[in-house]
ROMI-335964 format. One record per residue (C-alpha): x, y, z; residue number from 0. Coordinates in nm, 4 decimals. Example, Ala and Ser with C-alpha at 12.3 -4.5 7.8 and 13.67 -1.06 7.14 Angstrom:
<nutor px="1.2300" py="-0.4500" pz="0.7800" seq="0"/>
<nutor px="1.3670" py="-0.1060" pz="0.7140" seq="1"/>
END
This chain:
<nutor px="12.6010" py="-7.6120" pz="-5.8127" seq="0"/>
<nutor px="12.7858" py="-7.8824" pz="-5.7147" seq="1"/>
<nutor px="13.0697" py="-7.6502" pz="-5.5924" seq="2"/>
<nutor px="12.8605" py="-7.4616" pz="-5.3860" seq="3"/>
<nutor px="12.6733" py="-7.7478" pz="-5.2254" seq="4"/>
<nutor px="13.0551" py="-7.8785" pz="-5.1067" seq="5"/>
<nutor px="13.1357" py="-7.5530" pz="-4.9847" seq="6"/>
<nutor px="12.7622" py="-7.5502" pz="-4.7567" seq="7"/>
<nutor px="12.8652" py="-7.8803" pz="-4.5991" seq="8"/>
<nutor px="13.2457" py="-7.7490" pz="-4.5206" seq="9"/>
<nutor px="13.0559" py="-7.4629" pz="-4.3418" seq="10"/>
<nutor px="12.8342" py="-7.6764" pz="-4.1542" seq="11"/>
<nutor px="13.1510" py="-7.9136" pz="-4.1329" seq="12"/>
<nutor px="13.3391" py="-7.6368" pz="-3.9164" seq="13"/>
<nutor px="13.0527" py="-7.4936" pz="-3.7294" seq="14"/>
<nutor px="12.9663" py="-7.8311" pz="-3.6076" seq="15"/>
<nutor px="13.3349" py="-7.8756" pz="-3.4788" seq="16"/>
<nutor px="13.4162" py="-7.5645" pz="-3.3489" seq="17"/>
<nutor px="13.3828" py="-7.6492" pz="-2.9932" seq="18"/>
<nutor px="13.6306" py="-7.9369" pz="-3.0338" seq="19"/>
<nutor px="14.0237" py="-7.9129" pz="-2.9771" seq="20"/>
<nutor px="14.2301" py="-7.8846" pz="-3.2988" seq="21"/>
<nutor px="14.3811" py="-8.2032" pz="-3.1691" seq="22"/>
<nutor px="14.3225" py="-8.4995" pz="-2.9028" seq="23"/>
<nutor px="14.5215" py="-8.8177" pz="-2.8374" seq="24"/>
<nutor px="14.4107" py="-9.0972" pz="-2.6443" seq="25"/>
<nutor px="14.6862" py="-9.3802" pz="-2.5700" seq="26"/>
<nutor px="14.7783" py="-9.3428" pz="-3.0106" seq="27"/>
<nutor px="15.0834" py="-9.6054" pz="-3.0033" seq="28"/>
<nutor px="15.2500" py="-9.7324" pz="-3.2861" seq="29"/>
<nutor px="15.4774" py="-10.0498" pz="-3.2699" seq="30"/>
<nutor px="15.7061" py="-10.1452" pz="-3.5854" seq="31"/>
<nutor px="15.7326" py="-10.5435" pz="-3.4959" seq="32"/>
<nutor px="15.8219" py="-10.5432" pz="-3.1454" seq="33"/>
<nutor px="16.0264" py="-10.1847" pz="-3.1880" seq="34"/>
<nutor px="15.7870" py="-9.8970" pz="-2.9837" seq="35"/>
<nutor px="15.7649" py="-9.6142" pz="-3.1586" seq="36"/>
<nutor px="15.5051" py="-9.4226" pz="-2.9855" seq="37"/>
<nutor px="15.3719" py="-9.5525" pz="-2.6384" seq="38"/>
<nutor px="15.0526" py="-9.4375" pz="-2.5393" seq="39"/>
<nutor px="15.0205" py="-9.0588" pz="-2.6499" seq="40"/>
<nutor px="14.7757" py="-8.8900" pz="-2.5022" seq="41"/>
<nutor px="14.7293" py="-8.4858" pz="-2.4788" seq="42"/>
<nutor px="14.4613" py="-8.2115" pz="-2.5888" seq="43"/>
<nutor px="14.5696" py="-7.9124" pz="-2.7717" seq="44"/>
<nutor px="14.2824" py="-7.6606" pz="-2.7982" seq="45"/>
<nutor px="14.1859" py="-7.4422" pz="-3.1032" seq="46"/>
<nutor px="14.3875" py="-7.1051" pz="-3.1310" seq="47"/>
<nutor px="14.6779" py="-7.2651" pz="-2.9527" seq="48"/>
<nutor px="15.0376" py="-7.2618" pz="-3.0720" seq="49"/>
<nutor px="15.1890" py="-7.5918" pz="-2.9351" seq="50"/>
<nutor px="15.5359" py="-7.7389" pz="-2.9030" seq="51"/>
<nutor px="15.5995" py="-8.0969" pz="-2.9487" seq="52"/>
<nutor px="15.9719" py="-8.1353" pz="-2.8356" seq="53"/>
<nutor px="16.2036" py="-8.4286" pz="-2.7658" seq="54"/>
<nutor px="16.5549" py="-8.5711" pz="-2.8893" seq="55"/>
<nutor px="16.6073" py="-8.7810" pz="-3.2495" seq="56"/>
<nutor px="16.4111" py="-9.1069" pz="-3.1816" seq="57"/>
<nutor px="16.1550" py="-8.9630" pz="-2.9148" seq="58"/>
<nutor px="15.8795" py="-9.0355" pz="-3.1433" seq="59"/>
<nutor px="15.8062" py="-8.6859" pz="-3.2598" seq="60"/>
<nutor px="15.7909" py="-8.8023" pz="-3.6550" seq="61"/>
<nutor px="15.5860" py="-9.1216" pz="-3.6035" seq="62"/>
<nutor px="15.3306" py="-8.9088" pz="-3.3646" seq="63"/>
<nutor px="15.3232" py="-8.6301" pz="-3.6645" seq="64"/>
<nutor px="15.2630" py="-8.9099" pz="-3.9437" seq="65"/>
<nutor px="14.9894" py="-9.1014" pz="-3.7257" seq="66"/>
<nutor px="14.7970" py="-8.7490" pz="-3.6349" seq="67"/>
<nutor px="14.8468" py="-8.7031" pz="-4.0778" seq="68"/>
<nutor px="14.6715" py="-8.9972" pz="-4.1649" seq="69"/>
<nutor px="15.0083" py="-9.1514" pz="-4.3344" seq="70"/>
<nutor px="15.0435" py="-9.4423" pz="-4.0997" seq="71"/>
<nutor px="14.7801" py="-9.6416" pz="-3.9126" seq="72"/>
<nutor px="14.8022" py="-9.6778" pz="-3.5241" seq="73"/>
<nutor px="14.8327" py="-9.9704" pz="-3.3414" seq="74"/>
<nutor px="14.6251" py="-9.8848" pz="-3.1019" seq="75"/>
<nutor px="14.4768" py="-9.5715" pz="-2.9264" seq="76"/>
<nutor px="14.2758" py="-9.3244" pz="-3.0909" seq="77"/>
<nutor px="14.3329" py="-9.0003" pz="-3.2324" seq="78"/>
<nutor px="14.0985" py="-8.6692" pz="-3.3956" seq="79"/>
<nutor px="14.1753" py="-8.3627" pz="-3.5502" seq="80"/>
<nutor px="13.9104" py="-8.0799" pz="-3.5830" seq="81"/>
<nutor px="13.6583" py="-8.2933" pz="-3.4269" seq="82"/>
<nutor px="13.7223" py="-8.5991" pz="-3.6739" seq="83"/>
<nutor px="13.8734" py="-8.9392" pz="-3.6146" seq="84"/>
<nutor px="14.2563" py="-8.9186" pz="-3.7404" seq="85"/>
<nutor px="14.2556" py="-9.0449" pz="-4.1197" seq="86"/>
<nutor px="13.9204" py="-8.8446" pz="-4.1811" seq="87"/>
<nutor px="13.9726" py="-8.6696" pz="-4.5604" seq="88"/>
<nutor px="13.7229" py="-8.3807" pz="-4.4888" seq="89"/>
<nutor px="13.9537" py="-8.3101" pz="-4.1991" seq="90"/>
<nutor px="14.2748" py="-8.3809" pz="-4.3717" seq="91"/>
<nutor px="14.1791" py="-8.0798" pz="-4.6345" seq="92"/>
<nutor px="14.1443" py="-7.8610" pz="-4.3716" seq="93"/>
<nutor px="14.5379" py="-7.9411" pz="-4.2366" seq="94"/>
<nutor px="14.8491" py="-7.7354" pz="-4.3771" seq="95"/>
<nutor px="15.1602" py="-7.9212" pz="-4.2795" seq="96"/>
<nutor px="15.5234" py="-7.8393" pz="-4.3586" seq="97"/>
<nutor px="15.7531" py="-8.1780" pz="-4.2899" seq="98"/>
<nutor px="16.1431" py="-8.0699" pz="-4.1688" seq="99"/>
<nutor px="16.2570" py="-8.2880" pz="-4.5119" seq="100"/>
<nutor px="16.1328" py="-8.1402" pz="-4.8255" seq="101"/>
<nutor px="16.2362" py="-8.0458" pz="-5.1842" seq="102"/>
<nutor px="16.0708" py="-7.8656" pz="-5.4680" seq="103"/>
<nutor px="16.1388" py="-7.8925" pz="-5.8337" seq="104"/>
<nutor px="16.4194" py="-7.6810" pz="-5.8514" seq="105"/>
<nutor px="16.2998" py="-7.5654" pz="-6.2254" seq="106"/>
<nutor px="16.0010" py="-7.4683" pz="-6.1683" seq="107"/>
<nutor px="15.9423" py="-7.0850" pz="-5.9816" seq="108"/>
<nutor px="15.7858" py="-7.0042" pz="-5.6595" seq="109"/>
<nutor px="15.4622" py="-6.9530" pz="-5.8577" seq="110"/>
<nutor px="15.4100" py="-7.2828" pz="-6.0063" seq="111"/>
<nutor px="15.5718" py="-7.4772" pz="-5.6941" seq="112"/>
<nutor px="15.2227" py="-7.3092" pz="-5.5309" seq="113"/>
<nutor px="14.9911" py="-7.3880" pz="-5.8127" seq="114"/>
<nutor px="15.0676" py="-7.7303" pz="-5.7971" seq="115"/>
<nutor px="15.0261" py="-7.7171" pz="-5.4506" seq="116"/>
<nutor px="14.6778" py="-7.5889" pz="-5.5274" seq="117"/>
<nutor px="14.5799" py="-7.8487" pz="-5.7731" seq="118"/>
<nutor px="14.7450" py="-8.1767" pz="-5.5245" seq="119"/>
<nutor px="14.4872" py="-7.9655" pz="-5.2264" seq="120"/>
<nutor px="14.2441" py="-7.9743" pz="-5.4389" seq="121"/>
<nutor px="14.1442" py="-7.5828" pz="-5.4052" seq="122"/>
<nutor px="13.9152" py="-7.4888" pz="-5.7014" seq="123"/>
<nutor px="14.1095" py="-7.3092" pz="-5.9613" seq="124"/>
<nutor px="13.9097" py="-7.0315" pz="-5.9418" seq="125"/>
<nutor px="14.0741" py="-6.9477" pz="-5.6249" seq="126"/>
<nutor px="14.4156" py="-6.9769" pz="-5.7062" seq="127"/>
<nutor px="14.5142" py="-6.6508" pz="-5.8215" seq="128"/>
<nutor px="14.4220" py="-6.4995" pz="-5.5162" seq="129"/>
<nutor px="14.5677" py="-6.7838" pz="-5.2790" seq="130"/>
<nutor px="14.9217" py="-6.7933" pz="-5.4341" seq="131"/>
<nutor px="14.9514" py="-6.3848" pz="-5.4359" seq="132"/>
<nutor px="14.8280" py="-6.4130" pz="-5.0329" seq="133"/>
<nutor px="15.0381" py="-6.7111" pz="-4.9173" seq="134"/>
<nutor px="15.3386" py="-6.5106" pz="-5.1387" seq="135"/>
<nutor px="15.2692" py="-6.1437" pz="-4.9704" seq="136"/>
<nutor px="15.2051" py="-6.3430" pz="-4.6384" seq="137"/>
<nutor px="15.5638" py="-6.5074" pz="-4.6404" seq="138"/>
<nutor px="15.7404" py="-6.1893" pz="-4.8345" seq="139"/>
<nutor px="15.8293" py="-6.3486" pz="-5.1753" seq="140"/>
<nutor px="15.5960" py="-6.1251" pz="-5.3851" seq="141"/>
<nutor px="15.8688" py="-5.9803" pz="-5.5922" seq="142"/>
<nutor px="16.0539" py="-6.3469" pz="-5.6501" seq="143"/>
<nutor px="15.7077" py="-6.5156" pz="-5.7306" seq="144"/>
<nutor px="15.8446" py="-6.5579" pz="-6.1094" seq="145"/>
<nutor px="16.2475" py="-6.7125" pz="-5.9976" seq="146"/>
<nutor px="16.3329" py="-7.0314" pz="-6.0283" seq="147"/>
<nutor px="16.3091" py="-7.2312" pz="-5.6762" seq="148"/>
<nutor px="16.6889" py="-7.3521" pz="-5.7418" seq="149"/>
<nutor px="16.7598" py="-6.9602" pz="-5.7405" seq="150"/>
<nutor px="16.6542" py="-6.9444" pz="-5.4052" seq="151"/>
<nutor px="16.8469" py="-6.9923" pz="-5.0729" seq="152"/>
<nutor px="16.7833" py="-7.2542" pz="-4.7778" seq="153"/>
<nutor px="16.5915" py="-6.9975" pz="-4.5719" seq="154"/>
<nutor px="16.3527" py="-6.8215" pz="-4.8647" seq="155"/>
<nutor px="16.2390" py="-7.2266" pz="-4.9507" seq="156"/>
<nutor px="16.1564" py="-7.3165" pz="-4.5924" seq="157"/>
<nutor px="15.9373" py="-6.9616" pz="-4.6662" seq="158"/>
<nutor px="15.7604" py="-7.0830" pz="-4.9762" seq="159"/>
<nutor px="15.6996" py="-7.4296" pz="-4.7985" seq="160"/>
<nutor px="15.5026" py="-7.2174" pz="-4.5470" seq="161"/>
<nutor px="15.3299" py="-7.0881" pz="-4.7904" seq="162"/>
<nutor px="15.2814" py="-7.3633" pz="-4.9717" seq="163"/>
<nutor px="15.1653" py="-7.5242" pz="-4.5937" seq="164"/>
<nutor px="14.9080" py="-7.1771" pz="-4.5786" seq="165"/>
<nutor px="14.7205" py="-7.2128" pz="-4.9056" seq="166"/>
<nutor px="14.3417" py="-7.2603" pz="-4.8383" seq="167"/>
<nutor px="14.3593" py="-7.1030" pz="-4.5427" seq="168"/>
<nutor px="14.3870" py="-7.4439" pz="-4.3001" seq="169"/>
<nutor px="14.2381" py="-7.4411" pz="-3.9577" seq="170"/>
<nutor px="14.5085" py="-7.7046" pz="-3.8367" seq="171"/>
<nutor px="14.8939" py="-7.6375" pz="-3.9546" seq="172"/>
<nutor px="15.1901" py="-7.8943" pz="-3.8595" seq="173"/>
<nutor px="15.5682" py="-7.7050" pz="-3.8479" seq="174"/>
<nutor px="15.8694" py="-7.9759" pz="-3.8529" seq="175"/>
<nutor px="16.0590" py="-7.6302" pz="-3.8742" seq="176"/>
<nutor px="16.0059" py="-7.4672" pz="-3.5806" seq="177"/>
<nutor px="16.3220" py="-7.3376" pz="-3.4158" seq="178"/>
<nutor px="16.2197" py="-7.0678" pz="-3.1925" seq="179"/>
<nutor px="15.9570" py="-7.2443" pz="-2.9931" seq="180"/>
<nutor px="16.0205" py="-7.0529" pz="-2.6507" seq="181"/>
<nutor px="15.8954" py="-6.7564" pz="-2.8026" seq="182"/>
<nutor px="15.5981" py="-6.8357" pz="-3.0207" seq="183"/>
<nutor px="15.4824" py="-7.1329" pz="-2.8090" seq="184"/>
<nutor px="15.1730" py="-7.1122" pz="-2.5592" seq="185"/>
<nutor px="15.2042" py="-7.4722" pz="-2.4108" seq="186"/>
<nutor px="15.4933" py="-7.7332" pz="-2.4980" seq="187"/>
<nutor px="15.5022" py="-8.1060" pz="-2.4377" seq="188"/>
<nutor px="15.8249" py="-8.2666" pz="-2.4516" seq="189"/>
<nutor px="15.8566" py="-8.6331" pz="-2.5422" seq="190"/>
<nutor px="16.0861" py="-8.8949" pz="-2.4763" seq="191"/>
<nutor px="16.1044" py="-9.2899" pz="-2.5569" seq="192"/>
<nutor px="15.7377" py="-9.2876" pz="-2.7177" seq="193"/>
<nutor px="15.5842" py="-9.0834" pz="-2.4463" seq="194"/>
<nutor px="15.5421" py="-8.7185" pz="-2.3115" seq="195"/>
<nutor px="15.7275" py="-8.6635" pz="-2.0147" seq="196"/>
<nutor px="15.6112" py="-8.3045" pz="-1.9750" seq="197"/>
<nutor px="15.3386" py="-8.0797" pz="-2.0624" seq="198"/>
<nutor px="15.2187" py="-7.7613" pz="-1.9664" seq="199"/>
<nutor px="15.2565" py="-7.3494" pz="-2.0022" seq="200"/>
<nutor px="15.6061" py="-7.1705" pz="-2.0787" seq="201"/>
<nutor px="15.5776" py="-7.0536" pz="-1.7131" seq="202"/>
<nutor px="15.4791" py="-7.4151" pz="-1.5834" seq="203"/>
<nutor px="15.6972" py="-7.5844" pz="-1.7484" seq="204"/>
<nutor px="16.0448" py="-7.3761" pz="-1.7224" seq="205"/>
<nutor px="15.9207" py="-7.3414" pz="-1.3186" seq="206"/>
<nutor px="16.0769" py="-7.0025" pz="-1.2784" seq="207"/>
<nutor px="16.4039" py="-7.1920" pz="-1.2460" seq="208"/>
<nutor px="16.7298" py="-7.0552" pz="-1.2632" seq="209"/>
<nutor px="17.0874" py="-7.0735" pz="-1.3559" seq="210"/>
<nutor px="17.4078" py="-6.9337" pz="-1.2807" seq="211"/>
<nutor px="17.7099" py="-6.8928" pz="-1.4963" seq="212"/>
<nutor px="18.0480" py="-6.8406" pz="-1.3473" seq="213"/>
<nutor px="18.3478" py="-6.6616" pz="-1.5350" seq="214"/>
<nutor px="18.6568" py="-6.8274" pz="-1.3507" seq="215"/>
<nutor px="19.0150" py="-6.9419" pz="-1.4770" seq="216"/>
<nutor px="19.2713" py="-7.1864" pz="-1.2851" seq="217"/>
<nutor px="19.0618" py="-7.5000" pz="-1.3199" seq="218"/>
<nutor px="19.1560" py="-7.8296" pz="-1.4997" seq="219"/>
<nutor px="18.9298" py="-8.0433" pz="-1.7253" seq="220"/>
<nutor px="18.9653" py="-8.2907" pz="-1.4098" seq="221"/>
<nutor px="18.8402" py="-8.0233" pz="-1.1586" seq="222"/>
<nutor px="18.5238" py="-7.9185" pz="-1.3863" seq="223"/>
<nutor px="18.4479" py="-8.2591" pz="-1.3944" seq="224"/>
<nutor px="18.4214" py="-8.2659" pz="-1.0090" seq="225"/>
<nutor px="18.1744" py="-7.9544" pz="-0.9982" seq="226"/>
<nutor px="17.9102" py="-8.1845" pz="-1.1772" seq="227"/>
<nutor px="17.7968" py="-8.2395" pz="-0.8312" seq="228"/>
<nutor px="17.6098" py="-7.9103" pz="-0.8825" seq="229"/>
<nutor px="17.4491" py="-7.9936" pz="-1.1556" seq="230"/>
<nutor px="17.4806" py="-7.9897" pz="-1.5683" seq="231"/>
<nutor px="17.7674" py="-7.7792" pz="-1.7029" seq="232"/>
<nutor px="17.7645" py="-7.6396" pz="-2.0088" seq="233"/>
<nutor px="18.1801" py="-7.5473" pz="-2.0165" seq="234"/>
<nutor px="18.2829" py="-7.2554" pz="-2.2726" seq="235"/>
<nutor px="18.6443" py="-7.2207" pz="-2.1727" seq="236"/>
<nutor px="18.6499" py="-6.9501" pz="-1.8815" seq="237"/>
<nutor px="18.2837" py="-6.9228" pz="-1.8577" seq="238"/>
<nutor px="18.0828" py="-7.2182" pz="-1.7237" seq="239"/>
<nutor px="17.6656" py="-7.1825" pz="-1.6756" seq="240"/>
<nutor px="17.5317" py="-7.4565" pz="-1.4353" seq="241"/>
<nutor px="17.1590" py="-7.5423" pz="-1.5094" seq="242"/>
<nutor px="16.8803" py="-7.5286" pz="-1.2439" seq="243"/>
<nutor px="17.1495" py="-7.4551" pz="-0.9924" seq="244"/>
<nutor px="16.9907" py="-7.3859" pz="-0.6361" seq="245"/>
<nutor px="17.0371" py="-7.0477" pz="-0.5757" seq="246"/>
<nutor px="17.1134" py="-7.1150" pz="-0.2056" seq="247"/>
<nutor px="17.4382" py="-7.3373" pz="-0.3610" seq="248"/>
<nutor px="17.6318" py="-7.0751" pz="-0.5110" seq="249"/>
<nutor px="17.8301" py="-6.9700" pz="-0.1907" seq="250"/>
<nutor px="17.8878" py="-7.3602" pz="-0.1513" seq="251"/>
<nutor px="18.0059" py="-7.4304" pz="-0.5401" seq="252"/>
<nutor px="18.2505" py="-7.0576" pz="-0.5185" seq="253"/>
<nutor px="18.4178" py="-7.1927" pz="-0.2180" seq="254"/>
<nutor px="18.4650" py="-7.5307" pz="-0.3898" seq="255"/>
<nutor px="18.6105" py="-7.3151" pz="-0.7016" seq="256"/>
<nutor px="18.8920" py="-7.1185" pz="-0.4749" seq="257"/>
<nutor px="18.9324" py="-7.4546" pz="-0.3164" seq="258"/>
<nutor px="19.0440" py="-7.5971" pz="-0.6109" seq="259"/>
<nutor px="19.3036" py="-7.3492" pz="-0.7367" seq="260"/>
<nutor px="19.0346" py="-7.1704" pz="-0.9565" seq="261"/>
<nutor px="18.9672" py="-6.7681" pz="-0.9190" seq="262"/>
<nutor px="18.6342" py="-6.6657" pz="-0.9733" seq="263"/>
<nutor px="18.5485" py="-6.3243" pz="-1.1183" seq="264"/>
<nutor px="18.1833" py="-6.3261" pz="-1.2081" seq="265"/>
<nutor px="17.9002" py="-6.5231" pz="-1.0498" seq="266"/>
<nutor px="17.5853" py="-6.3988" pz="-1.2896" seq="267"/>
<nutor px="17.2026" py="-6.5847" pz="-1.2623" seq="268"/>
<nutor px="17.0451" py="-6.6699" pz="-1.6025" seq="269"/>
<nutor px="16.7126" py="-6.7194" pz="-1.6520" seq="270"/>
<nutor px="16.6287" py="-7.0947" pz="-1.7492" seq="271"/>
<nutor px="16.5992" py="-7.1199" pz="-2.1186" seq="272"/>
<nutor px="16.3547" py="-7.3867" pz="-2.2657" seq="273"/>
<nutor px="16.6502" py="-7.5971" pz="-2.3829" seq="274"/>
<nutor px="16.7933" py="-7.5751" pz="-2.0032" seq="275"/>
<nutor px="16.4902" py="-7.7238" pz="-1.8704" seq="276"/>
<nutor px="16.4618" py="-7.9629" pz="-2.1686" seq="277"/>
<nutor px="16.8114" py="-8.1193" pz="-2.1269" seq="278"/>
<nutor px="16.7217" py="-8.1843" pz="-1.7674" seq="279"/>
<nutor px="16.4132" py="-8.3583" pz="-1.8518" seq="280"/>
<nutor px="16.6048" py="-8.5769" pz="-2.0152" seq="281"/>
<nutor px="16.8481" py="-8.6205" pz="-1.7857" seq="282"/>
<nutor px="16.5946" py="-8.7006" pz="-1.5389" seq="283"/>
<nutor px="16.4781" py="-8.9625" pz="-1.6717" seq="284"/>
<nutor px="16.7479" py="-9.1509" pz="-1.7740" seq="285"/>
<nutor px="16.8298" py="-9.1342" pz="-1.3769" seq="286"/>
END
């Protein structure tokens, strides 16, 4: 009875905040003494959205993860998840989260690593047969369910920590693994010093910029240095790719190639990838 009457109010829980973004942010900064962790976060990320929270080591990324989890208090701002103020436990059973550090009991197998998982939830045990064989089909480890996790490589434990991260079917799930967000990613923000210093679409964000990658020999370390006028280089030996280059510059940066001694034999455009655009972020605003 009880059971049942917890499961009514869960309903009622979700229906009641279904027309409320999975998450919100309003100024959440956290300070450690007079060190600024996160300075006045602020976004929306609606339900049904995959979103990209990007930046360099130090941005903030972790602490902005952690406060949104409930396992550190803000400083000030305000925060909800699934229509409930950050720290809320109704709404922190209803989150899946994988963090980029973990480590499972390398004796025990994949099976057990999830029951446990089920019990720390806590998902009713009745359930847990059926969760652990879904989360294990869902992530393709079926047929290892009984191996030992110390058996298993790097990439088929980041799998069972999804799985563990997709038990209880969450409405909310947090990836610190996420490596391929230009493809899965509907909207990114990208973070820097404490606070986002762009948000928006794929489209909006990479701008339908450009770059250009040259295949030329004859140049000296001194004389790639020089073409930095033109923008970031990423140098590969004979093959350099300048980032957001203006198209209407190439003529201007081949001439200054010949000029130099260099002989150009391929001018190619590239289409700006994510980490382009997210390197010159950065850029700009240390300028």
């Amino acid at each position: 009875m009880a059971e049942l009457a917890e499961k009514t109010e869960a309903v009622a829980s979700r229906e009641a905040a279904a027309g409320t973004p999975a998450v919100k942010t309003v100024e959440l900064t956290k300070k450690f003494g007079r060190t600024v962790a996160l300075a006045g976060l602020s976004m929306t990320v609606p339900r049904g959205e995959v979103f990209g929270f990007l930046g360099p080591n130090g941005a903030g990324k972790t602490t902005a993860v952690k406060l949104l989890l409930g396992l550190l208090k803000p400083t000030s701002g305000e925060g909800w998840l699934l229509g409930k103020r950050v720290g809320d436990l109704g709404a922190r059973r209803r989150i899946g989260y994988l963090p980029e550090l973990f480590r499972y009991q390398s004796w025990l197998t994949a099976r057990e690593v999830l029951a446990l998982h089920c019990e720390l939830a806590p998902l009713p045990r009745a359930a847990w047969k059926d969760e652990i064989k879904t989360v294990l089909e869902t992530v393709g480890l079926s047929d290892r369910a009984q191996d030992k996790v110390g058996t298993f490589s790097k990439g088929m434990q980041q799998r069972l920590g999804l799985g563990a991260a997709l038990l209880g079917e969450p409405e909310l799930v947090f990836l610190d693994l996420l490596s391929e967000v230009e493809q899965v990613c509907d909207r990114v923000a990208v973070v820097d010093h404490g606070r986002v210093i762009a948000e928006g679409t794929m489209d909006a964000l990479l701008g339908g910029g450009t770059a250009v990658r040259v295949r030329v020999t004859g140049l000296a370390q001194a004389d790639k240095n020089k073409l930095a006028s033109f923008g970031r280089i990423d140098d590969e030996g004979e093959q350099l790719t300048f980032a957001s280059l203006d198209p209407e510059r190439v003529p201007e940066l081949v001439t200054e190639i010949v000029a130099m001694g260099g002989r150009v034999y391929e001018v190619a455009p590239r289409h700006q990838t994510l980490e382009d655009r997210f390197l010159q972020l950065l850029e700009d605003e240390e300028k």
